[in-house]
C-alpha positions in Angstrom: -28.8 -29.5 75.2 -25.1 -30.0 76.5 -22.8 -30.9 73.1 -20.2 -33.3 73.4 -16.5 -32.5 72.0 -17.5 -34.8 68.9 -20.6 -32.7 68.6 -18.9 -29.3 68.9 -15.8 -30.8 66.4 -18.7 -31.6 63.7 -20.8 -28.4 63.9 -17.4 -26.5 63.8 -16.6 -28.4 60.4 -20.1 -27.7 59.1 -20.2 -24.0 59.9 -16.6 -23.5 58.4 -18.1 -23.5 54.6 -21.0 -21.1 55.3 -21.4 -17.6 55.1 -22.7 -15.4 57.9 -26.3 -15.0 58.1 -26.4 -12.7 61.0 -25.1 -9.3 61.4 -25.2 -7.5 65.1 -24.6 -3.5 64.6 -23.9 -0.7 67.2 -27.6 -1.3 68.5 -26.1 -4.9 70.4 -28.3 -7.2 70.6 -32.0 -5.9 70.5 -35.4 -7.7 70.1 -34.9 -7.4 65.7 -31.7 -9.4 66.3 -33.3 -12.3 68.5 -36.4 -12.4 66.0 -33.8 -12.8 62.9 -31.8 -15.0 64.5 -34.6 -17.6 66.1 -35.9 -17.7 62.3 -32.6 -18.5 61.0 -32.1 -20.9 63.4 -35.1 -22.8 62.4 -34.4 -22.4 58.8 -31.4 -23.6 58.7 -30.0 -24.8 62.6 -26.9 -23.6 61.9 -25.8 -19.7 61.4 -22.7 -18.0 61.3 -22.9 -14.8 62.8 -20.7 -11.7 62.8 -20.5 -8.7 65.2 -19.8 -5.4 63.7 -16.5 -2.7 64.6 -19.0 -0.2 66.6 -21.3 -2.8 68.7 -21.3 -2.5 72.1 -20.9 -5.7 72.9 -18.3 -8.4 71.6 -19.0 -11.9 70.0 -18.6 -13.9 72.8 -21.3 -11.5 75.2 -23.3 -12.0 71.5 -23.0 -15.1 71.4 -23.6 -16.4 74.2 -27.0 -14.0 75.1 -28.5 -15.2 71.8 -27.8 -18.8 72.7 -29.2 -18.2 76.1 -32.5 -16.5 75.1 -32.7 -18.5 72.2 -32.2 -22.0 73.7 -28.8 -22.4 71.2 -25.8 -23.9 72.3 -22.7 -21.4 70.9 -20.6 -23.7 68.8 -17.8 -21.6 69.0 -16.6 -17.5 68.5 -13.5 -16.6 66.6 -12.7 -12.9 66.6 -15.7 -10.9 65.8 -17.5 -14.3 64.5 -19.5 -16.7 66.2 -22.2 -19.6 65.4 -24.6 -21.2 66.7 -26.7 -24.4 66.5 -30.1 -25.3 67.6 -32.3 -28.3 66.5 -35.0 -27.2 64.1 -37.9 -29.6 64.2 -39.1 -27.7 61.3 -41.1 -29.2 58.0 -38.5 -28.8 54.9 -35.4 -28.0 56.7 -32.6 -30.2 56.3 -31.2 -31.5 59.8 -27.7 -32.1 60.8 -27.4 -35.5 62.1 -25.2 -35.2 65.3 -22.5 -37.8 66.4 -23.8 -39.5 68.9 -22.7 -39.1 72.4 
């Protein structure tokens, strides 16, 4: 799902006030990482995530794998941090309600 600039502004709001929930080490990106991160996601759509001095790659090659294999849209990276937001359709979880389009 394509965000609009609304969408994007209002994620990147959200995500200011939370802590990372996502750490990637020197490993990169391995099979661990997408597991912890897809159950994140549908815990709590948004995550904060944070790539470590050491890691072979950097947030944005982070970033935007995980969004790709995941089916996330990368909200935005800042230096070694990045989130990401997908729609959980999961029982108990509160969802964001996007601006509309």
């Amino acid at each position: 799902m394509a965000l609009s600039k609304k969408q994007v502004k209002q994620l990147r709001a959200l995500a200011n006030g939370i802590n990372p929930m996502l750490w990637i080490g020197k490993s990169g990106v391995t099979e661990a990482t997408l597991a912890q991160a897809a159950e994140t996601l549908d815990a709590h759509e948004l995550i904060k995530c944070v790539v470590q001095d050491g890691s072979p790659v950097d947030a944005r090659e982070a970033g935007e794998e995980l969004a790709g294999r995941l089916g996330a849209d990368l909200v935005q990276v800042i230096g070694h941090r990045f989130v990401l937001y997908r729609h959980s359709s999961k029982d108990g979880v509160k969802q964001i309600q996007l601006i509309r389009q």
